[in-house]
GUKOLLUM-18660 format. One record per residue (C-alpha): residue number from 1; x negated, y negated, z; residue in one letter. Coordinates in steps of 0.1 Angstrom, whole numbers, plus 2048, in hexadecimal, padded with zeros to 3 digits. Layout:
NUM X Y Z A $
...
This chain:
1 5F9 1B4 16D X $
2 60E 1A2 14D X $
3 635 19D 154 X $
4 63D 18E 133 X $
5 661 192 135 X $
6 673 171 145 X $
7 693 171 156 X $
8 6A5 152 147 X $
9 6B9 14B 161 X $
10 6A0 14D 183 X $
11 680 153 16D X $
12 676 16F 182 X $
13 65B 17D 169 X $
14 65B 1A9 162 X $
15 642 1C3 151 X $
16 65C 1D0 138 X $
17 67D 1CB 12B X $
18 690 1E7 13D X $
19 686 1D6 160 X $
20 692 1B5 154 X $
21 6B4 1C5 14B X $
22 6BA 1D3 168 X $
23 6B0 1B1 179 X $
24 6CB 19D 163 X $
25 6E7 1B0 16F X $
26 6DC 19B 191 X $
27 6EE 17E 181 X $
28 704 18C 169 X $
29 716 1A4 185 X $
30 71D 1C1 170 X $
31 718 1E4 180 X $
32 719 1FF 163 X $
33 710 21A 178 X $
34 72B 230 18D X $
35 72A 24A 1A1 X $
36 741 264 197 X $
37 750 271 1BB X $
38 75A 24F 1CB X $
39 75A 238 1A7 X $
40 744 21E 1BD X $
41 730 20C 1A3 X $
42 70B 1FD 1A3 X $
43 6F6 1E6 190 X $
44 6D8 200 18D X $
45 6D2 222 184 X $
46 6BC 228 1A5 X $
47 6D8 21A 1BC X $
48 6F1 235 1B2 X $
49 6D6 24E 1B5 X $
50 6D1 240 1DE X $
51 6F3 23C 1E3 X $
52 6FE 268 1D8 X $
53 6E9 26E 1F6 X $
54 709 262 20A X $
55 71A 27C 1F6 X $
56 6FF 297 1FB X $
57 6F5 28F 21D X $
58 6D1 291 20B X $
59 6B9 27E 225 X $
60 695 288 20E X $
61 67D 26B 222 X $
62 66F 27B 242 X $
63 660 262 25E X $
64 63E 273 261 X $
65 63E 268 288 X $
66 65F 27A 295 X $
67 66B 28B 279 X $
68 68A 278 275 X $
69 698 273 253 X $
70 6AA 258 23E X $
71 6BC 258 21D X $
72 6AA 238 213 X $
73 685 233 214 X $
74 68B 20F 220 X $
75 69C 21B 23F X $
76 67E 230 246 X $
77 66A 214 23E X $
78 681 1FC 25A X $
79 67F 21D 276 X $
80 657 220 273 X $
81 658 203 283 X $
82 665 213 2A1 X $
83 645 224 2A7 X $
84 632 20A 29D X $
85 643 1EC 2B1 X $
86 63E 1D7 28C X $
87 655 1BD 293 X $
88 64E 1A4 272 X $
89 671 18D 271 X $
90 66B 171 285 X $
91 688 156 290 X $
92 67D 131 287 X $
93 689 123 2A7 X $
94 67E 134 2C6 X $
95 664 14F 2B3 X $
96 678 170 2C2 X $
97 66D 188 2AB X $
98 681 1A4 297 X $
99 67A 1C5 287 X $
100 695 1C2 273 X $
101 69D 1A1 25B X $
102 6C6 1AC 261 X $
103 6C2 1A4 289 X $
104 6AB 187 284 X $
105 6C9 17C 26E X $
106 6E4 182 28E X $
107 6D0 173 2A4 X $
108 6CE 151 28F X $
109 6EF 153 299 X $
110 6E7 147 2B9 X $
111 6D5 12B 2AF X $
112 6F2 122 295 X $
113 70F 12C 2A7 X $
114 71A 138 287 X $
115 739 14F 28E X $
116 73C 15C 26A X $
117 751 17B 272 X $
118 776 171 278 X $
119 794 18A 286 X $
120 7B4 18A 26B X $
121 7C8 189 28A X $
122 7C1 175 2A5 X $
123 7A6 160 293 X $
124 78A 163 2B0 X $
125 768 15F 29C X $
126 749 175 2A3 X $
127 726 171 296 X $
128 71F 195 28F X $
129 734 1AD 27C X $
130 732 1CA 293 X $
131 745 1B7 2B0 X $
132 760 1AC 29D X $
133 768 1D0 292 X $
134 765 1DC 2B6 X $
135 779 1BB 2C0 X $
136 793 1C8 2A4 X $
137 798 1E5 2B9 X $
138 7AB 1D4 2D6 X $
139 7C4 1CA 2BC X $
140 7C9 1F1 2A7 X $
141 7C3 200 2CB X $
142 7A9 215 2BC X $
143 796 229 2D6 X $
144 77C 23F 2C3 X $
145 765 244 2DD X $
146 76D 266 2F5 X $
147 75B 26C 318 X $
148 752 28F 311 X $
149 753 299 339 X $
150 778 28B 33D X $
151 786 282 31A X $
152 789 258 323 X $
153 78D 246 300 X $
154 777 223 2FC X $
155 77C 209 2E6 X $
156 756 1FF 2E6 X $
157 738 21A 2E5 X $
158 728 205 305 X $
159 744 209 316 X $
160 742 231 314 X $
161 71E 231 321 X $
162 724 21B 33F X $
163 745 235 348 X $
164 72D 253 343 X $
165 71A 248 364 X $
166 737 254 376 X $
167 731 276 36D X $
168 708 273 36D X $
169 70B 25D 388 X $
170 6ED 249 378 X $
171 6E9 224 38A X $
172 6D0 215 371 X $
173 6D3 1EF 384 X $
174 6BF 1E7 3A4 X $
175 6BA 1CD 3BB X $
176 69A 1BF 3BC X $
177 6A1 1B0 3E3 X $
178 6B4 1CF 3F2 X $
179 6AF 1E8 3D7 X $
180 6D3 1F5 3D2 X $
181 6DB 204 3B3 X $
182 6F9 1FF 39D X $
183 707 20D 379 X $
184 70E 1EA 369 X $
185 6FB 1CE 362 X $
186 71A 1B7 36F X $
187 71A 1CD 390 X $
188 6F6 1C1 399 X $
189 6FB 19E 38A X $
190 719 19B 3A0 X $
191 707 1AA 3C0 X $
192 6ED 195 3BC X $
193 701 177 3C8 X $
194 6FD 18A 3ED X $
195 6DB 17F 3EE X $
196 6D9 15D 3DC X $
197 6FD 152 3E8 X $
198 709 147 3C9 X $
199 72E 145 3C7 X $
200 737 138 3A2 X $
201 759 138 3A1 X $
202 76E 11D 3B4 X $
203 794 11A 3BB X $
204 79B 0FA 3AB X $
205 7BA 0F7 3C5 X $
206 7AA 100 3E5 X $
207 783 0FC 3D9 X $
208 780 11E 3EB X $
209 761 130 3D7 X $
210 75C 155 3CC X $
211 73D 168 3C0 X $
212 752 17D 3A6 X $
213 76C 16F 38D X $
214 788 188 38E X $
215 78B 17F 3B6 X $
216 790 15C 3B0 X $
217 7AC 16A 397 X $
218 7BD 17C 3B3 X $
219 7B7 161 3CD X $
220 7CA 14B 3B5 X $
221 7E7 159 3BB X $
222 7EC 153 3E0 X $
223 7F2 130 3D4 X $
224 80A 138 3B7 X $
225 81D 152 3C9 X $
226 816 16F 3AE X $
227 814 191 3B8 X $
228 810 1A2 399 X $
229 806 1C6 3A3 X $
230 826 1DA 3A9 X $
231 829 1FF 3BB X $
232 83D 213 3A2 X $
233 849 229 3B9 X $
234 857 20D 3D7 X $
235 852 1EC 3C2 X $
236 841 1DC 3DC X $
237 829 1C1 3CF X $
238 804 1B3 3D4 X $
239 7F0 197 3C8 X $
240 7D2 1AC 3C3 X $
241 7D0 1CC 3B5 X $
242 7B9 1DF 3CF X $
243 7D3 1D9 3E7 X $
244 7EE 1EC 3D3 X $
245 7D3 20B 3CC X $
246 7D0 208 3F1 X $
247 7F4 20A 3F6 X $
248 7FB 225 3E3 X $
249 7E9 23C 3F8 X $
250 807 239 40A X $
251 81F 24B 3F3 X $
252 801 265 3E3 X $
253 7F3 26C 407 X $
254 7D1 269 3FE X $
255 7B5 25E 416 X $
256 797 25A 402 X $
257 77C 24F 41E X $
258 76F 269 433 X $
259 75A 262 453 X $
260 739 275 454 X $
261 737 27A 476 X $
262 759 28A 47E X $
263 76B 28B 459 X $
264 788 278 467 X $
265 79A 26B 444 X $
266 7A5 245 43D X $
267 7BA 237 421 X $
268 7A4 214 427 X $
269 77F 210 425 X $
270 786 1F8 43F X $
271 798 20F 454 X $
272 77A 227 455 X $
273 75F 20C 45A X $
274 76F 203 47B X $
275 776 224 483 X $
276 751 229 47F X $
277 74A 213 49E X $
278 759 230 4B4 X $
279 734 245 4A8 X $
280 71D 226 4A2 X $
281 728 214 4C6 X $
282 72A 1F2 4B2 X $
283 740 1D9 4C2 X $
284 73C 1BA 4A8 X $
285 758 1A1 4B6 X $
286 750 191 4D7 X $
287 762 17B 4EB X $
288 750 157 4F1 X $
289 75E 155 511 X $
290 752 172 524 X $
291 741 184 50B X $
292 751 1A4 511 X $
293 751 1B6 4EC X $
294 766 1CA 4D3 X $
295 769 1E0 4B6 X $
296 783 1D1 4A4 X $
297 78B 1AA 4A1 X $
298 7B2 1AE 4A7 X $
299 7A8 1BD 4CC X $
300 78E 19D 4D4 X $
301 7B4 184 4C7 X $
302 7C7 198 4E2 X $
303 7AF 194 4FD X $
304 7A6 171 4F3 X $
305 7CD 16B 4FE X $
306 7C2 177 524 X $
307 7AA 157 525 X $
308 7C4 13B 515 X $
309 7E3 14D 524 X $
């Protein structure tokens, strides 16, 4: 088909001169159109008719598959996709493939290590734009997302959905050696290390290792002395912060682990794992001198003293 009208600037060739108009305002930037409830302004008649649908809520292209709807026809174009597992964008460098050009364009990120998006405050960079608004959050303290069981605000969406598995009690994660289960990716990545020993994170005073990073945090401070976790109530202090939720059992009275056997009540898991022993008959700690056995380690020290005097 003839397109005998010329763009002078890109020569990007049209069928008539209206089109070509429209086209020029590409270059020139002018935006004679406005919509008359929000005075937002637009290059082409047809783009303030798409954009009133935000106004109207009208959403008139139906996916024919699952009946969802869209206020654009190429966002219904993008979601059939969906159904049809079309995924046309591919990235250049390791040939992942997209369904949409905007994620291929993310990822590239990656290859890049383009950062484009950068926070007014603190100046940490981010390569897409919807983790430096989240990011922005931990500066405005803006929690929009609500647990619906207990009312707990989130900062980020994902965090929500992980907390809602303490309600639904959903553990998505398991081992493939021993087949536990656990409600976060980092929970199983981190129990993993049981079975391949890994221990990644090393004391750089005492070369001591740990599987999990906030451990070697806390083990740091037997070396600095810090005892950051105080009791509000008697202002004692502990290095690690399980040990002052341990400790205030003390003042609240609580005993959270129950035996199953008898219902005896412990403030310690510890305490009810060797008070276990008295049902299972395990004596784990034995003596290398005359093998005699016990249930608790502290018991085998005392009567190690009989043998050295």
């Amino acid at each position: 088909m003839e397109r005998p009208y010329p763009c002078d600037v890109c020569h990007k060739t049209f069928r008539d001169a209206g089109s070509l108009k429209a086209h020029q305002r590409v270059h020139t930037g002018e935006h004679p159109y406005s919509c008359d409830l929000c005075n937002k302004t637009f290059s082409g008649k047809y783009k303030l008719k798409e954009h009133k649908r935000v106004h109207t809520g009208e959403r008139p292209f139906g996916c024919d598959v699952c009946k969802k709807t869209f206020s654009y026809k190429s966002n219904l174009r993008e979601h059939k996709r969906v159904h049809t597992g079309e995924r046309p964008f591919g990235c250049d460098v390791c040939k992942k493939t997209f369904s949409y050009k905007s994620t291929l364009k993310v990822h590239q990120h990656l290859h890049t290590g383009e950062r484009p998006y950068s926070c007014d405050v603190c100046n940490e960079t981010f390569s897409q734009a919807c983790s430096l608004k989240a990011h922005q959050r931990v500066h405005t303290g803006d929690r929009p997302y609500s647990c619906d069981v207990c009312n707990k605000t989130f900062s980020y969406k994902s965090m929500l959905k992980v907390h809602q598995r303490v309600h639904t009690g959903e553990r998505p994660y398991s081992c493939d050696v021993c087949n536990k289960t656990f409600s976060k990716k980092s929970s199983l990545k981190v129990h993993q290390r049981v079975h391949t020993g890994e221990r990644p994170y090393r004391c750089d005073v005492c070369n001591k290792t740990f599987k999990v990073l906030e451990i070697l945090k806390a083990h740091l401070c037997v070396h600095t002395g810090e005892r950051p976790y105080c009791c509000e109530l008697c202002n004692k202090t502990f290095s690690y912060r399980c040990d002052l939720k341990v400790h205030q059992y003390v003042h609240t009275g609580v005993r959270p682990y129950s035996c199953d056997v008898c219902n005896k009540t412990f403030s310690k898991k510890r305490c009810l794992k060797v008070h276990q022993r008295v049902h299972t008959g395990e004596r784990p700690y034995s003596c290398d001198v005359c093998n005699k056995t016990f249930r608790v380690s502290g018991n085998l020290k005392a009567h190690l003293r009989l043998h050295t005097g």
